[in-house]
PyMOL CGO cylinders between C-alpha atoms (Angstrom):
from pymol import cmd
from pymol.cgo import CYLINDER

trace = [
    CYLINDER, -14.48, -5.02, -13.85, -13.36, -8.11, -11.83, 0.3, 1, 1, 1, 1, 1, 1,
    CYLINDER, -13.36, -8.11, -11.83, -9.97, -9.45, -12.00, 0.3, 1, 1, 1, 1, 1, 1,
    CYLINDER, -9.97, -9.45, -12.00, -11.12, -12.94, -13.06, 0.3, 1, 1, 1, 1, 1, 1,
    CYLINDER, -11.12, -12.94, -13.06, -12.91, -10.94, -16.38, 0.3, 1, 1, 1, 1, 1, 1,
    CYLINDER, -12.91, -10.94, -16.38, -9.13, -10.17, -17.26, 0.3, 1, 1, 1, 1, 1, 1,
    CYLINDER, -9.13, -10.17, -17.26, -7.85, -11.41, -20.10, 0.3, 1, 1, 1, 1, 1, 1,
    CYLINDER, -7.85, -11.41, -20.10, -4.02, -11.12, -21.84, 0.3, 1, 1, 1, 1, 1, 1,
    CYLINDER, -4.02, -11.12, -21.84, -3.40, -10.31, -24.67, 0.3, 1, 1, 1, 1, 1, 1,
    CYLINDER, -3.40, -10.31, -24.67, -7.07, -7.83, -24.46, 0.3, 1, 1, 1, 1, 1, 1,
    CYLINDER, -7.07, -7.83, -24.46, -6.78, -3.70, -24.70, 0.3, 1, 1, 1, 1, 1, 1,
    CYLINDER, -6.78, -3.70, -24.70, -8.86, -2.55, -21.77, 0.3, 1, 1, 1, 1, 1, 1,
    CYLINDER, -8.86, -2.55, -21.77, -9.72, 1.30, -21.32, 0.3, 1, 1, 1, 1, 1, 1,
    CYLINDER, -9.72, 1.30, -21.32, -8.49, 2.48, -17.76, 0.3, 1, 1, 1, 1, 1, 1,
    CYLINDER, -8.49, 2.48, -17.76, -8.96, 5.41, -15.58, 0.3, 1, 1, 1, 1, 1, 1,
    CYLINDER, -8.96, 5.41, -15.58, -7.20, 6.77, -12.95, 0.3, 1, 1, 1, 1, 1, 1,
    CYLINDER, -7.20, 6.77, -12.95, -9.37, 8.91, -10.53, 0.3, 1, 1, 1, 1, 1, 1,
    CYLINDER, -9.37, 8.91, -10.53, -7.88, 12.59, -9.50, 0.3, 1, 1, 1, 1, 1, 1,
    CYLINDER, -7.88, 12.59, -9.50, -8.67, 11.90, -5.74, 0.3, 1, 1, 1, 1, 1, 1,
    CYLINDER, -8.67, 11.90, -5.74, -6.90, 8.78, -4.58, 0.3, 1, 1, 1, 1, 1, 1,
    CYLINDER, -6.90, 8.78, -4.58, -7.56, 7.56, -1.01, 0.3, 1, 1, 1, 1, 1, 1,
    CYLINDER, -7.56, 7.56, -1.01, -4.41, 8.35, 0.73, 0.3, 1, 1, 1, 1, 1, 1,
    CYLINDER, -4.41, 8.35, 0.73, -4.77, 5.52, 2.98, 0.3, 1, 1, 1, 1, 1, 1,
    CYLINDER, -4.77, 5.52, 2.98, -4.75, 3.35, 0.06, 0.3, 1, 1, 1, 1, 1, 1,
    CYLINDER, -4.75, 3.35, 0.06, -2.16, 5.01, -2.50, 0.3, 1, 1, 1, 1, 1, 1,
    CYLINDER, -2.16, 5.01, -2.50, 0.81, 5.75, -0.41, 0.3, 1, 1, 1, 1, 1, 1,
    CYLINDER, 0.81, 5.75, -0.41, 4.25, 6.45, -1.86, 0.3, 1, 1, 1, 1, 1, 1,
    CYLINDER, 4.25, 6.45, -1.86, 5.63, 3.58, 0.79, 0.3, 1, 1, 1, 1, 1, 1,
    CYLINDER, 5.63, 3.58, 0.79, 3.14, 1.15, -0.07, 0.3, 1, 1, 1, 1, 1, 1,
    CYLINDER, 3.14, 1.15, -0.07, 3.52, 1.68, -4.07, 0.3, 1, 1, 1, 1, 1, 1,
    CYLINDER, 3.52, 1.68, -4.07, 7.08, 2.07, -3.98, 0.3, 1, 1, 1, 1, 1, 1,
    CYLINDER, 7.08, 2.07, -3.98, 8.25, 3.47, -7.47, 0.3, 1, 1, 1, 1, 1, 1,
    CYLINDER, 8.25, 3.47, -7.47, 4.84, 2.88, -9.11, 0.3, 1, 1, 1, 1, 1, 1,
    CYLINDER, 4.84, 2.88, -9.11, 3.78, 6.22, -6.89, 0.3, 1, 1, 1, 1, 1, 1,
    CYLINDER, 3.78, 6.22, -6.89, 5.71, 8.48, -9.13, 0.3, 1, 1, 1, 1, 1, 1,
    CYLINDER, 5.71, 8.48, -9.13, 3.92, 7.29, -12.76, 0.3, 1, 1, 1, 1, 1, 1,
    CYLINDER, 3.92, 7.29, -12.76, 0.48, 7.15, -10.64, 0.3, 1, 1, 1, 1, 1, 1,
    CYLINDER, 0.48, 7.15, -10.64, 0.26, 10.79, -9.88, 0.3, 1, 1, 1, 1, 1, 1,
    CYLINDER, 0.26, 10.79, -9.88, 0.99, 12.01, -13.48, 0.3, 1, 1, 1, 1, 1, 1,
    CYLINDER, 0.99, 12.01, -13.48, -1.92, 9.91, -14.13, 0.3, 1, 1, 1, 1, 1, 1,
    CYLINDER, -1.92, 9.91, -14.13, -4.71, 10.94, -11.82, 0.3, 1, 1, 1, 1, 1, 1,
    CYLINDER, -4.71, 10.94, -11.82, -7.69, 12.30, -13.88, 0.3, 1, 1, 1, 1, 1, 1,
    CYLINDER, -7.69, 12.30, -13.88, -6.98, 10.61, -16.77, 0.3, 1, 1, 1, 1, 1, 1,
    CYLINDER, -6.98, 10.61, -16.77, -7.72, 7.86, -19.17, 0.3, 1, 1, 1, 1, 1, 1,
    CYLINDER, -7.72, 7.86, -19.17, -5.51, 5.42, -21.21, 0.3, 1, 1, 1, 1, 1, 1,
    CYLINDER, -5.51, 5.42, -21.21, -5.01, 2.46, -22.74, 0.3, 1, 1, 1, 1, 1, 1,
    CYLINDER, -5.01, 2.46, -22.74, -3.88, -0.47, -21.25, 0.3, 1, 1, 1, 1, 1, 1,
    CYLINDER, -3.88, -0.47, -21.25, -2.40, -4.12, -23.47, 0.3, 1, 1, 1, 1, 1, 1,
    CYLINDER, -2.40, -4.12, -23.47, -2.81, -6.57, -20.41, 0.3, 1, 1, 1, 1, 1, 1,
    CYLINDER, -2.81, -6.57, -20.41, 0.70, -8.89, -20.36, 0.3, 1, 1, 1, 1, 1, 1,
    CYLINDER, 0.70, -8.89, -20.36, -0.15, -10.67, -16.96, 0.3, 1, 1, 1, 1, 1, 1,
    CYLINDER, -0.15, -10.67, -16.96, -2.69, -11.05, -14.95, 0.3, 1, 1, 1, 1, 1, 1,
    CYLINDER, -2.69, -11.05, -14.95, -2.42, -12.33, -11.16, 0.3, 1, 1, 1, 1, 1, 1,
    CYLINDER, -2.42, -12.33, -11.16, -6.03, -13.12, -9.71, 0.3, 1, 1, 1, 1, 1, 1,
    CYLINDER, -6.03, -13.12, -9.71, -4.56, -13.47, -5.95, 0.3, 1, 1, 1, 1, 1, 1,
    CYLINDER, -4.56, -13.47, -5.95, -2.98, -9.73, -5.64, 0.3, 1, 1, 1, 1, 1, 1,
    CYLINDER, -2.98, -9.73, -5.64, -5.53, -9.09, -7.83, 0.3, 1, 1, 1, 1, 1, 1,
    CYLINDER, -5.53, -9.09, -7.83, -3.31, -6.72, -10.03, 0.3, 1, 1, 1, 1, 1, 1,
    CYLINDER, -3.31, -6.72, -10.03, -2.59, -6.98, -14.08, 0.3, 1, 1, 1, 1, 1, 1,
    CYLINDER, -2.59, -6.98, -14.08, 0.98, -5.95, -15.51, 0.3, 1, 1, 1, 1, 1, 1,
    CYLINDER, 0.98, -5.95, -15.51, 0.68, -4.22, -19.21, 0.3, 1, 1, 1, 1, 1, 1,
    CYLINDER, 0.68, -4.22, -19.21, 1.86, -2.18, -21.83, 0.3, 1, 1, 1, 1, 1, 1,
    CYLINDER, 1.86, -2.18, -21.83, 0.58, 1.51, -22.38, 0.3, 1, 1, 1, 1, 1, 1,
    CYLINDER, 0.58, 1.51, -22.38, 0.55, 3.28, -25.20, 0.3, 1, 1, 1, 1, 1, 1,
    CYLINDER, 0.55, 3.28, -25.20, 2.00, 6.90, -25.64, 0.3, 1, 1, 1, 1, 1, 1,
    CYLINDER, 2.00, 6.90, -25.64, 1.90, 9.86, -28.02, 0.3, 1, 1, 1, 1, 1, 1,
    CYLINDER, 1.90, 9.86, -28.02, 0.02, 9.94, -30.98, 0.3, 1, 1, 1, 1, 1, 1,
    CYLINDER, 0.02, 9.94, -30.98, 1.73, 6.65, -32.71, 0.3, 1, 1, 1, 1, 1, 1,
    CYLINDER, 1.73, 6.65, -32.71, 2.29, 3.47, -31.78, 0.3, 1, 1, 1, 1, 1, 1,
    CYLINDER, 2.29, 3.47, -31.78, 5.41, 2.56, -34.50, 0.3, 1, 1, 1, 1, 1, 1,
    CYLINDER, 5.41, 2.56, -34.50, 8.54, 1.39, -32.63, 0.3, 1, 1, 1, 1, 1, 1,
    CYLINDER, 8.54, 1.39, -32.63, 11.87, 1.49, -34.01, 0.3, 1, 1, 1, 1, 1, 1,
    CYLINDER, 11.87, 1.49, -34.01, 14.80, -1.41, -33.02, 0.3, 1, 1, 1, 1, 1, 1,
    CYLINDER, 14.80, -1.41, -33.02, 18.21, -1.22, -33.45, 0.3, 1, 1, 1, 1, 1, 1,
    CYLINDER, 18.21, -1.22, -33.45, 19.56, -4.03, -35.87, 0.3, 1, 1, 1, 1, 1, 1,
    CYLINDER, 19.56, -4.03, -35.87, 22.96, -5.49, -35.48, 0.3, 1, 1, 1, 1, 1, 1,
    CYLINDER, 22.96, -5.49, -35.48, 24.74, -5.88, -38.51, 0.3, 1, 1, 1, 1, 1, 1,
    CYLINDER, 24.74, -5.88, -38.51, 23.85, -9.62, -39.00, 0.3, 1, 1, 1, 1, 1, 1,
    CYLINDER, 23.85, -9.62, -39.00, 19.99, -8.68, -38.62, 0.3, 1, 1, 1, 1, 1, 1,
    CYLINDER, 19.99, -8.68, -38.62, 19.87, -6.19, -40.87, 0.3, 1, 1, 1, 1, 1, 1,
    CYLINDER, 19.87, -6.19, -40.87, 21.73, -8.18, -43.64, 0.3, 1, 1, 1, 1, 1, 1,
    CYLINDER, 21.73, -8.18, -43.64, 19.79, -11.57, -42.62, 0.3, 1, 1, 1, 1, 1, 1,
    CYLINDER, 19.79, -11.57, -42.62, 16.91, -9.29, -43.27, 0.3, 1, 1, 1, 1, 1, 1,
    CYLINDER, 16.91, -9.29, -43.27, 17.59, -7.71, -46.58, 0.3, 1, 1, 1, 1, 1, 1,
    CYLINDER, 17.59, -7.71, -46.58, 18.02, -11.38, -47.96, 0.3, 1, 1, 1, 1, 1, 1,
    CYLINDER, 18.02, -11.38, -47.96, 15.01, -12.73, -46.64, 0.3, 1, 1, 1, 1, 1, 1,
    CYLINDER, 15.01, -12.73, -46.64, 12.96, -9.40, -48.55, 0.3, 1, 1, 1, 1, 1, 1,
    CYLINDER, 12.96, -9.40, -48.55, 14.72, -10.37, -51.88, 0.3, 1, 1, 1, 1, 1, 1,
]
cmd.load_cgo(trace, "trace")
């Protein structure tokens, strides 16, 4: 897929190969995206595109976890009673 076929807001399935070129994936180039890389190599996931930058050529996303995709927040105590009215 081309960068320019990126869309946000899309859920695109990614892979990360096992063998990364060395001369392309290097800890001092990547910085701290090296460390999430390798635990990826070899496997798929899916990515929720946030950003997309054509000139680096590089999209920014959310992935998705574990077996659920429910989130939980923390309410303050003006939420949670602004809430409560608004469901009565």
């Amino acid at each position: 897929m081309r960068p320019k076929d990126v869309r946000v807001g899309e859920t695109y399935r990614c892979e990360v190969p096992f063998a990364l070129p060395w001369w392309r994936y290097r800890p001092e180039t990547l910085g701290d995206s090296w460390w999430p890389l390798s635990w990826l190599r070899g496997r798929y996931f899916l990515l929720t595109v946030v950003d997309v930058d054509t000139a680096a050529r590089t999209a920014q996303g959310l992935m998705m976890t574990g077996a659920s995709t429910r989130v939980t927040v923390e309410l303050t105590e003006n939420q949670a009673q602004v809430s409560c009215v608004t469901e009565l």
